[in-house]
N, C-alpha and C positions, 0 to 999 in steps of 0.2 A: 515668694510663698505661693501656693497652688488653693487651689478652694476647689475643691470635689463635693461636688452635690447628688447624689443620688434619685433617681427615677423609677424605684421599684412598681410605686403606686401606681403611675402610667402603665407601665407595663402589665402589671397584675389586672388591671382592667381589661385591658386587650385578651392576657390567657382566660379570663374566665371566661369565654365566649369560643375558647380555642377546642377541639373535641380531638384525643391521640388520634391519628391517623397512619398508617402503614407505609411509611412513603417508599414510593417505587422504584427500584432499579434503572440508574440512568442505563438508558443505550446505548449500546457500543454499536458503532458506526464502519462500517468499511471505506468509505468515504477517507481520501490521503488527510483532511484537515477540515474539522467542523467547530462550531461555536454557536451558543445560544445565549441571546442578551436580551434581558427584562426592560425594555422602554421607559415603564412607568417610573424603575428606579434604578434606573444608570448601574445595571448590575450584571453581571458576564455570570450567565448558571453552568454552564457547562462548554466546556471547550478541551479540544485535544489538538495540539500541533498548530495553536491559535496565530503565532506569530513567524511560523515558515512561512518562507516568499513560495507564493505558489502563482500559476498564468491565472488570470481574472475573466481572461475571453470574453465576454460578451455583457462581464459583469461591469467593465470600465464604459460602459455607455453612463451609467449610474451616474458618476460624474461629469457625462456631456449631458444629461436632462440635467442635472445640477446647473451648469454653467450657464446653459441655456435659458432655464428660471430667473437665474437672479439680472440676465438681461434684459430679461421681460421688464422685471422688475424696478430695474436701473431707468427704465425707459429705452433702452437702446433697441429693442426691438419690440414688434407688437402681434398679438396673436395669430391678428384677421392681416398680418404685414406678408405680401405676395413676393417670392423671390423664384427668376428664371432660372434655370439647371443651366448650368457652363456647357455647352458644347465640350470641354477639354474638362470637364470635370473628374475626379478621379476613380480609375477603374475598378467594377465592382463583378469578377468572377461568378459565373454560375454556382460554386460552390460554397460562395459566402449568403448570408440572409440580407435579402433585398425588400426593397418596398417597390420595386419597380421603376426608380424616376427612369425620365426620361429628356437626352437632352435636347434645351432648348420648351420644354412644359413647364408653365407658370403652377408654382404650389405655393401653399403658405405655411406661415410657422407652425401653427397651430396641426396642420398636417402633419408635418415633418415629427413636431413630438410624438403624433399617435403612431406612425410609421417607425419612430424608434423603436421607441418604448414596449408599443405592441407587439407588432411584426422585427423587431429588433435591425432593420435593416441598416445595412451596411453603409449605404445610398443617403437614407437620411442622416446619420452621423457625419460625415464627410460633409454634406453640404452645413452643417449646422456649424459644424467646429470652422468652417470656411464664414458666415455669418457672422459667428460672434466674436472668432478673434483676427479676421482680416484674414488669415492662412492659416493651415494645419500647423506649422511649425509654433506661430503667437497660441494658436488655442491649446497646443498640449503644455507649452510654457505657464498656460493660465490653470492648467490642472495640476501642475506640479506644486505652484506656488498654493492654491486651494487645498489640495490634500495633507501640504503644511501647516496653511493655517488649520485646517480641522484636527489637527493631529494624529495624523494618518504616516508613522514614523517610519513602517515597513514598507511605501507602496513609492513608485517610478512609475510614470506614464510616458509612453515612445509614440501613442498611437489615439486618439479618439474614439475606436471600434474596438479595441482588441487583438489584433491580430498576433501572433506571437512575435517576440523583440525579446534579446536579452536584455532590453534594459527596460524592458516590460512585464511589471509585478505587483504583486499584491499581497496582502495575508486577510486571514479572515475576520481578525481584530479591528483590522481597517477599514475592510467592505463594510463589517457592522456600524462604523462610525459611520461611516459614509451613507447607509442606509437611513440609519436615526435621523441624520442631516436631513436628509432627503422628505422624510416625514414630520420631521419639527419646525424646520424654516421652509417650506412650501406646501402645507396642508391642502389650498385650492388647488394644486395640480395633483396631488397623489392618486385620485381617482382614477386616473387614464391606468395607471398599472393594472387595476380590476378588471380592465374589460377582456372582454375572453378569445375577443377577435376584431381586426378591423378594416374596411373595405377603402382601397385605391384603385383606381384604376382601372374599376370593374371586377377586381382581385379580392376576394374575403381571404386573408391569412388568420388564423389561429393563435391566439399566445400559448407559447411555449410551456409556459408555468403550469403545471398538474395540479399544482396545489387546487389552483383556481377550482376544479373539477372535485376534487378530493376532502375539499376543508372547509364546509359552510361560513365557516370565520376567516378564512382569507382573505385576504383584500390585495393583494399585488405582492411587486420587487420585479426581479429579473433572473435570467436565467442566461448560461453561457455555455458554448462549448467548443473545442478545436481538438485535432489530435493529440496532440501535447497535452494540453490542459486537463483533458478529460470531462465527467459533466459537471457543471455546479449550478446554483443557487443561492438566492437569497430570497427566500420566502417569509412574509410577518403575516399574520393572523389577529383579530383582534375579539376578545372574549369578556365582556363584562366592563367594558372601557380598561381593557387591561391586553396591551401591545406585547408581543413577543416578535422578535426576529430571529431567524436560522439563517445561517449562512452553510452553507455544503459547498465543499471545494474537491474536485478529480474522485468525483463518483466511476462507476464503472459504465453507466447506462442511463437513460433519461430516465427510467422508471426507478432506479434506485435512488438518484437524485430527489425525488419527488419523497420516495417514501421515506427514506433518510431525513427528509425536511418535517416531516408529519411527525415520526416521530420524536427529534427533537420538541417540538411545539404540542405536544400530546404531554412529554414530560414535564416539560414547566408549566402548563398546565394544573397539571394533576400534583404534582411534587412539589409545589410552592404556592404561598398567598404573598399578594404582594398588599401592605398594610399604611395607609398615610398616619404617622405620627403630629405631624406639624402644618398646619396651612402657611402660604406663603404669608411674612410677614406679622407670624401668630408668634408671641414671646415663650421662648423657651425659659430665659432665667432672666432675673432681675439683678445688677449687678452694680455697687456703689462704684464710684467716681469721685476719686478726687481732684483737688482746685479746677472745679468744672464750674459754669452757671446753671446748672442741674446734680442733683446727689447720686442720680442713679440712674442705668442704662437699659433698656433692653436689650438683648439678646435672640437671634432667631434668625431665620434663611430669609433668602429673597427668591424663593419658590419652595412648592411644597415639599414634603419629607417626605416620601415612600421608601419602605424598607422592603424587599425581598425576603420571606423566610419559610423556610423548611414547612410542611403541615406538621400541627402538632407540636410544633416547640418554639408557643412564644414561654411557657413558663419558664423555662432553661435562658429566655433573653434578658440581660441586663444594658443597664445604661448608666452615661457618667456624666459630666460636665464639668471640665478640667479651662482653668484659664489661668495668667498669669496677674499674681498681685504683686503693689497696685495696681488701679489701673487709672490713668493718670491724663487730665484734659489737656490737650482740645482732643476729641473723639470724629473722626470721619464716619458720614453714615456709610454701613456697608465694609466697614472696617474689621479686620477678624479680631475676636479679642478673646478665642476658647475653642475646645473642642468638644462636640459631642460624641462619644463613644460607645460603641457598642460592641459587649460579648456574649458569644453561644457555648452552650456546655462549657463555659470558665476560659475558651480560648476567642480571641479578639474575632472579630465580624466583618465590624463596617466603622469607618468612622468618620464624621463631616465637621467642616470649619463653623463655626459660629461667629457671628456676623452683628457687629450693631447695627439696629434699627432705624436709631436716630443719631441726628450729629450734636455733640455737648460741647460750647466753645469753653475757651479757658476764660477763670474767673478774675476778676480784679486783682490788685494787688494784695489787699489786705487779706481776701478770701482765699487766696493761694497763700500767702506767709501762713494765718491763722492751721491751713489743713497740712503745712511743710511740717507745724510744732505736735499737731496728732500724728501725722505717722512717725515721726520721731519716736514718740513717748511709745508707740506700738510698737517699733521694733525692737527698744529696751521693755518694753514689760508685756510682752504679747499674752494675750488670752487662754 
């Protein structure tokens, strides 16, 4: 049996506060493959050619500052930790972006990340993926098996910089995960991508990123380019504690890259609220249990609900809560036991797992026989 309970009330709360609005024409982009995704609510607003393998160039640093973080993190490395340049370290072309090392100069981590990140060089990636997995060959191994676990289904790494490899690729679905990652599990570093410039060597380089220049509310990512590849981005902006990321993949030109990223991020902006339904661990429904040592469950996530929606049409939103009866002890906390469901103008939306709260052991003997003879008697004479 199913039990659907209805939500209009929540929701009707939300539209009367909601004012029609005009919502705007997404952009169409020249850009070979762009995608924009809502942070606050794990939600892809617009995307074209989201999951073509396209070169990543410079975007795949993204996951050596990844790699590199959760070293820190592990303890394996440390920020203020000083490491010598290899004399035989490996070769970095005047045509690639450098930070300048030099060998046989003591630098530290903590350098090395702002030399990535910032100035994108070429010099710090090498030396870092040399760092943290013993060799180039262990550290791309360690981003391959990373960008698996992140679920990153489109993307192969050949290289720690980018450099072009057939067996070096990406899509733009991925860099966004990979992005998100990047802003959810290391918050205290994310800063370094804001800065606008930064000085080695006696060398002030520039970040690449326009947004920076262009978008009072940006706050960093990366930026990448090679022949092949063309230009891209990944640019996030943040407006009202409310995250957006653009990814732009084989732009034509740095400049179109940039504005191609604005305005993505100007559209969801402007063309979307993003709205918290639920706080983490707030009960969505109340739900009996039988042969439990508790009658009845809560229901609800183990983080908050944010919904993504259109301006102007929460009244057109409905919601459902669909689960499976009975439902039947012992109950693990954290366990799904429903769905909650959401439709727009009558066609399907969004929809998330519902989660028990709490855990209900099973109940004695007696207590279980006595509620085996109710639901019996329920399902010969149901209600």
């Amino acid at each position: 049996m199913k039990a659907i309970l209805s939500f209009l009330c929540l929701l009707a709360s939300f539209a009367a506060h909601a004012l029609p609005l005009d919502i705007p024409e997404p952009p169409v982009l020249e850009a070979k493959s762009y995608l924009l995704y809502d942070f606050s609510s794990n939600q892809i607003l617009l995307d074209h050619n989201a999951d073509e393998r396209m070169e990543p160039a410079s975007l795949t640093k993204l996951m050596t500052a990844y790699l590199t973080f959760s070293a820190i993190r592990q303890g394996k490395l440390h920020l203020n930790q000083s490491v010598t340049v290899p004399q035989d370290a490996p070769r970095v072309t005047n045509g690639e972006s450098r930070m300048l090392l030099k060998p046989g100069q003591t630098v530290t981590i903590d350098e090395l990340l702002h030399g990535l990140i910032v100035q994108s060089g070429n010099d710090a990636a090498h030396l870092l993926a040399i760092e943290v997995g013993g060799n180039e060959a262990q550290f791309v191994a360690m981003m391959n098996r990373e960008a698996q676990r992140l679920g990153m289904k489109g993307t192969h790494f050949a290289n720690p910089v980018g450099m072009p490899d057939a067996e070096h690729y990406s899509t733009a679905r991925d860099l966004s995960i990979l992005a998100a990652a990047v802003v959810r599990d290391f918050p205290e570093y994310y800063p370094i991508f804001k800065l606008k410039e930064y000085t080695f060597n006696n060398v002030s380089q520039a970040n690449r990123n326009r947004l920076l220049w262009l978008d009072p509310y940006a706050d960093g990512m990366k930026t990448g380019h090679t022949e092949s590849a063309g230009f891209c981005l990944v640019g996030s902006a943040l407006r009202d504690k409310r995250r957006l990321i653009a990814v732009v993949l084989g732009a034509a030109s740095d400049s179109e890259r940039a504005s191609d990223s604005q305005k993505l991020l100007n559209y969801g902006f402007q063309a979307f609220d993003a709205v918290k339904f639920y706080q983490n661990s707030q009960p969505v429904v109340h739900m009996r249990v039988w042969k439990g040592t508790e009658s009845h469950v809560d229901l609800g996530f183990r983080q908050d609900l944010v919904l993504t929606i259109p301006k102007g049409k929460y009244a057109e939103l409905k919601a459902s809560v669909e689960t499976r009866q009975p439902i039947i002890a012992p109950v693990e906390s954290g366990q799904q036991l429903g769905i909650l469901r959401f439709t727009l103008d009558g066609k399907p939306y969004a929809q998330f797992p519902l989660l028990a709260l709490d855990s209900v052991a099973q109940a004695n003997v007696f207590s279980r026989g006595w509620d085996s003879v109710r639901l019996l008697i329920m399902k010969y004479n149901p209600l």
